[in-house]
Structures are given as C-alpha cells and as structure tokens.
N, C-alpha and C positions, 0 to 999 in steps of 0.2 A: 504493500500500500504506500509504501515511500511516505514522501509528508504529508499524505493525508492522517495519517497517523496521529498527528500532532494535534488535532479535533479530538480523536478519542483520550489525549495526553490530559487536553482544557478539562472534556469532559467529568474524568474521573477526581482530579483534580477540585470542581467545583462541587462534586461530591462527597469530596473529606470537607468540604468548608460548610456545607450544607450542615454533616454530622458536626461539626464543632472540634472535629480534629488539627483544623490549621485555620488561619486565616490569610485570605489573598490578598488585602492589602495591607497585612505585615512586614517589613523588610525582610528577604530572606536570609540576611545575615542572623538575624536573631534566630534562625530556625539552623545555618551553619555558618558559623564566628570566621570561619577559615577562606570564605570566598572573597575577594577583593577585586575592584574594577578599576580602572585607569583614575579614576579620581573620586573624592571623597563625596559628592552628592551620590555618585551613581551607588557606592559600595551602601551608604547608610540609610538610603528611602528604596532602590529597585526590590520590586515585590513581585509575586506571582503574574498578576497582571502584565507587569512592565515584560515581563521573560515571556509570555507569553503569547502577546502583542508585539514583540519586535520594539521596544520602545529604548532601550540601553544605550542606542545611540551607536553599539560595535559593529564595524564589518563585518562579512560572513566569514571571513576565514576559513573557508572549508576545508582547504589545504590541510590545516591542525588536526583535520580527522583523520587523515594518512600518517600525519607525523605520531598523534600520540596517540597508542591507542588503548589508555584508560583515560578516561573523561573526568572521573572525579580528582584523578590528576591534576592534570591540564587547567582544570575549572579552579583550584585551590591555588597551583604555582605560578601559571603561566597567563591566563584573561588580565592579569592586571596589566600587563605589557600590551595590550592591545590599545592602541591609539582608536577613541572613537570618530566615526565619520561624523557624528551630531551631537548635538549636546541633550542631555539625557531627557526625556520627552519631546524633542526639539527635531524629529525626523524620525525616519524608519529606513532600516534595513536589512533584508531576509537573516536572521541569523538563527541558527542549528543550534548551537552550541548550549544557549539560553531556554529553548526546551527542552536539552535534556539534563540541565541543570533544574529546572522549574520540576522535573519529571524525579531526580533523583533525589532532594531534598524533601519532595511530599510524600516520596516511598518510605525513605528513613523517618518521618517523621510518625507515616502511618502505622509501620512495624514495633517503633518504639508504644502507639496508642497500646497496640494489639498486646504484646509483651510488658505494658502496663512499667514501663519504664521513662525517666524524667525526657523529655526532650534534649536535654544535653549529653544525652548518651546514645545522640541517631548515629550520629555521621560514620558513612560505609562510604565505598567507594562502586561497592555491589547494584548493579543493576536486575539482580537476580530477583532484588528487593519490590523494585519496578514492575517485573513481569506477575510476580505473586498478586502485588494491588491489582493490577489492571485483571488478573484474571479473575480474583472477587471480588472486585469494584464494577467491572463493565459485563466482560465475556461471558462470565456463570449465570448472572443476572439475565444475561438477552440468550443465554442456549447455546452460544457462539461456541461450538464445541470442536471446530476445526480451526479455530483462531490463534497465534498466539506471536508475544511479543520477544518469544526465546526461541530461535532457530535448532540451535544446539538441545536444548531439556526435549521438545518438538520432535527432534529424530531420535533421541534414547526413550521416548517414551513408545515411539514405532516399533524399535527392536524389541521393546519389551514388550508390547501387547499381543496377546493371543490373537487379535483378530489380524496384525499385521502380515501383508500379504510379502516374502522375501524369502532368498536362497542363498546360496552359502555360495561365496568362492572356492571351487574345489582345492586351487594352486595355493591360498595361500587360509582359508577357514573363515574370512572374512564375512559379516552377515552382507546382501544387497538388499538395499528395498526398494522396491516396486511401486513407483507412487502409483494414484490413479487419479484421474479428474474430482474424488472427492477432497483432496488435499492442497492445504493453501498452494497457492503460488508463491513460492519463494525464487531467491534471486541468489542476494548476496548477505551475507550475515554483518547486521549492523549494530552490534551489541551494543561497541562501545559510546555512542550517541542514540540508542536504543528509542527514548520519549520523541525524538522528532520523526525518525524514521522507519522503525523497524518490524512493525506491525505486518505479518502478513498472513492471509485469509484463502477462504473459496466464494465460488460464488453464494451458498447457500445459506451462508452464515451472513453474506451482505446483504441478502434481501431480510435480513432480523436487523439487521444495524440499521438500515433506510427505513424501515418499520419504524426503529427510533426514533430516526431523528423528524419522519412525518408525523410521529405524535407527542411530539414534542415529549421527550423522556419517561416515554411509559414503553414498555414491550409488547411483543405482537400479542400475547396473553390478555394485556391491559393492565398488568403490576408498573406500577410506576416508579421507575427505577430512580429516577433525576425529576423533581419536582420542576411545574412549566417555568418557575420565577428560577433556577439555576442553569435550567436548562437556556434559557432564553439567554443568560450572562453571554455565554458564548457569541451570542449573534450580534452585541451591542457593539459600536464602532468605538473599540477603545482608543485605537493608534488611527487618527484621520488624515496621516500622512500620507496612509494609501487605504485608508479602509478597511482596517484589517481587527477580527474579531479575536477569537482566542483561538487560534486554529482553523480561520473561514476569512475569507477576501467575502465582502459585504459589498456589491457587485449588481446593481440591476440585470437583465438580460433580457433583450426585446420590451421595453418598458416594464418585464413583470420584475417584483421583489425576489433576489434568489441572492443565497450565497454559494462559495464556489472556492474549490481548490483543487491542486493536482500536485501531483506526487512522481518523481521519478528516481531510480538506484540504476539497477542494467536493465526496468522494465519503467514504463509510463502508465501514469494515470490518471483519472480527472473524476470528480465529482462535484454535483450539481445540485440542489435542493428549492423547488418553489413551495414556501411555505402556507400562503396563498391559494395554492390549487391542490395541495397533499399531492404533491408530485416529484419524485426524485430520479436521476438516474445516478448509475456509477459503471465505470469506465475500468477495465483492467487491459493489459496488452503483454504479448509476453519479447517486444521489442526495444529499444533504447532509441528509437525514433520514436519522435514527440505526437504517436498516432492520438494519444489519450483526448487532447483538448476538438481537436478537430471533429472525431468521431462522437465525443457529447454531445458536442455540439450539432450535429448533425442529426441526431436521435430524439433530440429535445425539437426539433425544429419538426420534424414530420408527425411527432405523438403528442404534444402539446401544444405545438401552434398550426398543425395540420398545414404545413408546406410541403404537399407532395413532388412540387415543380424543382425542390431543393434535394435531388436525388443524387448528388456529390458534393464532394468538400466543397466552399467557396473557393474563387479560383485562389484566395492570398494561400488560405488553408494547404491548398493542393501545392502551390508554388513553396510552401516551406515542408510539406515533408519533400517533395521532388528535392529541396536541396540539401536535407539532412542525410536524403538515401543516396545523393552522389558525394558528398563527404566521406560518408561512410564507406563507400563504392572505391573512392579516390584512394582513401587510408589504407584499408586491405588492398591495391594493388600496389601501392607503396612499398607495404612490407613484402608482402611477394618480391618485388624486385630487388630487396637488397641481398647482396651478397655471402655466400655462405662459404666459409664461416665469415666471420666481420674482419674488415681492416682495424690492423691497429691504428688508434690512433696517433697522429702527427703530429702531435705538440707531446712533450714528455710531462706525467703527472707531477715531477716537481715544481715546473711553474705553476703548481697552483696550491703548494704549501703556505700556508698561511696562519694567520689567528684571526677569525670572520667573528663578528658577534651584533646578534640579533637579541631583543629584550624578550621575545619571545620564547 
C-alpha cells in the first residue's frame, strides 16, 4: 500500500487519543525526551499533528532511509542535523520520516498503557511494537485478516500454519511458499520506516477498509471502530500549505468533495474516497510505473460520473506513463549494454581519500 499506509498510521493513532492513551496535541518530546529537531521551537511544540500533517518544516530526505536502517536511530541522533526547508508551521513538505516517528512513539507509548507501565519507560526502537497496535487497533477490529504491517512475522506465520500451501527445496530443505491471489501484495520490506509505508494487503480485506472509511469509522458489521468526531480529524485541512489531512490530500475532484492519496515502493497506488456519495475506489498495481493515479482516475470517471466517452487515460495521463515506460525501457537497455565484466576505473581511489563530513 506504500503511503497510503500513512491514513491507517492517523487513523489508529486518533484512536489511542480517543481512549485517552496519548494526546495529539502534546509535544512528542514529552512522550520521547530523546528526539530533537534542527531548532528549538520545532523540538519543544511539534506534536502528533505536526508529524503527521507534514508541518516540521524538514525535507524528505528519503535518501536516510537507505543510509540508516533503524529509524529510531536516525530519529534520536541524526533529524537534528537536518536543515528545514520552512519554518515550523510555515510550509509543507512530503516527509517519511515524521510518520514513522509519529507511528513509533504512539506504539511505545500504547505498549507501555497495555503493560501498565509509566510512560517514561516506552522508548524502543522496535517497530514490532507498531505492527502489534495496528493489528489490535485497526486490522482485528475490521476482519482484515490478510493484512499486515510486518512483512517478515507475515511469512513465518505462513510456514507455520497448517493451512499454508509450500514445498521443501529438495537441494538444500528449504521451506517454499506458494502465495496465491489471497495474499497481500507485497513488494519490498519497509520495516524500518514501517508507519509511513509498509502496510500491505489483498484485495478482500480492502473492500472492509473502504467499508470504513465510507462509514465513517464503523465496520462493515456496523461496530464502530473510530467514533465519526475522530474519524473525521483525519479529513480536516490541518497543513493548508497543500491540503493535507492526517494521511489524505483534501483535494476536490470534478467539483465533488473527495480526498485522495497514493502510494508507491516497487509497486503504485492510489486511492480515492467521495464522502458525499459513499463512494470509494482503490487502486493497486503490481508495477513501479505510476499506472495507480491514472487508472482511479479513470474508474471514478465512468462509475460515478458516468463518462463512458472517457474510455482511456487523458491524453496528459497516457503521455506520462508512455514516458515513464521509455525511461524504464531506456535504463534496462543501458544496462544490457554495458560491458562485462566492468572496466576499471580510470582515476585511482586514492584521489578520493579524504575527511568529508556531513551533520547528518
């Protein structure tokens, strides 16, 4: 599900605040002492909200998700070296990092409720902690039973269940498993920023989540998981720098009220919700061409606004996967052509002996 993930992050989130587990607009240093941001308004007022919403004022950095890969790391030693693009409420933009820090401080704090332990005794660096809330906070609640936010527990829980369909590598005794069209789509495993991205699903368990989120936080049963007044937080225009909710671009479409996000890892996706008509789609792909937003949209247009004459992308649409699929096309013949094995390189690595230092 890539960032769309990051809705069911708000979601569960606004549901510890509902129980009185946290509060979202506490600073979350109060919740972990140890996080610091490039300056002293941002480290002593940013809240749930702020992390949330994009509102911190940091660049995406995404780069740091390849450099380091534990987050609660990263999140403790290294955000304070990040130079903000804006000043804290004073812009927006897209940053990773901040939900799954917003994700990993409400896990530990949740854990700490459960085991009835002070809040000054959350801090983990465990996102294991994350995928436990989200799966008694959201997934159990709506049935979501092929859901999950841990790639890795997800396939040791395959090998171990009786129903699990797999064969043994005769060469070496290895189990295989056999997915089948009931099991999420998964891609790439994104632990270690897990709350923004990592969520992945089937289709059957997403028509129980659109069931949510068209009735407004009650499940297809009618148990109401997320009362309408927390449920709705989500949707309000926190960050108006771009419109952005707690996990939802707040977005008209064709004059109707809808919000909207998409998601991509090495697969694309998009979803779409008119609150207004209890109408939602969602979008999976199993490509890294940006088929997700194109194809909503095109689905939305013939089943709710009844444009049959709109029987292909718009031509902008069509013109940008056309250029993603010859990037794509261009790269792989790239590599084909180069040379095997590789030339050494022509400059010798000692001219690049040095002492380099980045605050990062």
């Amino acid at each position: 599900m890539g960032s769309t993930s990051k809705a069911m992050n708000g979601f569960v989130i606004s549901r510890l605040a509902e129980q009185g587990i946290l509060n979202m607009t506490r600073p979350v240093v109060d919740y972990r002492p140890s996080v610091r941001f490039n300056d002293s308004t941002t480290t002593l007022n940013a809240n749930f909200v702020d992390l949330l919403s994009h509102q911190t004022g940091l660049p995406r950095a995404d780069l740091a998700i390849e450099m380091f890969n534990n987050t609660g790391d990263f999140l403790d030693n290294h955000v304070r070296y990040l130079e903000p693009s804006y000043k804290f409420r004073d812009g927006a933009e897209y940053q990773n990092h901040m939900h799954a820090l917003a994700g990993l401080v409400a896990s530990d704090v949740y854990q700490c409720n459960q085991a009835k332990r002070p809040t000054s005794d959350c801090k983990t660096n465990d996102f294991k902690n994350w995928y436990a809330m989200m799966k008694a906070e959201l997934f159990d609640p709506l049935n979501m039973t092929r859901t999950t936010g841990d790639l890795g527990l997800w396939m040791e829980d395959e090998l171990r269940s009786d129903s699990a369909s797999s064969s043994v590598d005769t060469a070496t005794g290895i189990p295989i498993l056999e997915f089948s069209w009931d099991d999420p789509m998964v891609s790439v495993d994104f632990s270690w920023v897990a709350p923004a991205e990592a969520v992945s699903t089937n289709a059957e368990d997403l028509v129980k989540y659109l069931k949510f989120l068209l009735k407004k936080g009650a499940s297809e049963n009618g148990t109401q998981v997320l009362s309408p007044e927390a449920f709705s937080n989500s949707f309000v225009v926190h960050n108006p720098s771009f419109s952005y909710g707690l996990g939802w671009a707040i977005l008209p479409y064709r004059g109707k009220s809808s919000y909207w996000h998409n998601g991509g890892t090495t697969m694309t996706c998009g979803v779409r919700i008119f609150p207004e008509d209890s109408f939602g789609v969602f979008v999976l792909t199993n490509n890294s061409v940006d088929w997700g937003a194109p194809a909503l949209n095109h689905i939305i247009d013939r089943l709710l606004f009844g444009d049959d004459s709109n029987t292909a992308f718009s031509d902008a649409e069509q013109e940008k996967v056309n250029a993603d699929l010859a990037y794509n096309a261009a790269v792989a013949q790239a590599y084909e052509s180069l040379p095997t094995p590789l030339p050494l390189p022509t400059i010798n690595s000692t001219a690049f002996l040095g002492t380099y230092e980045n605050g990062v």
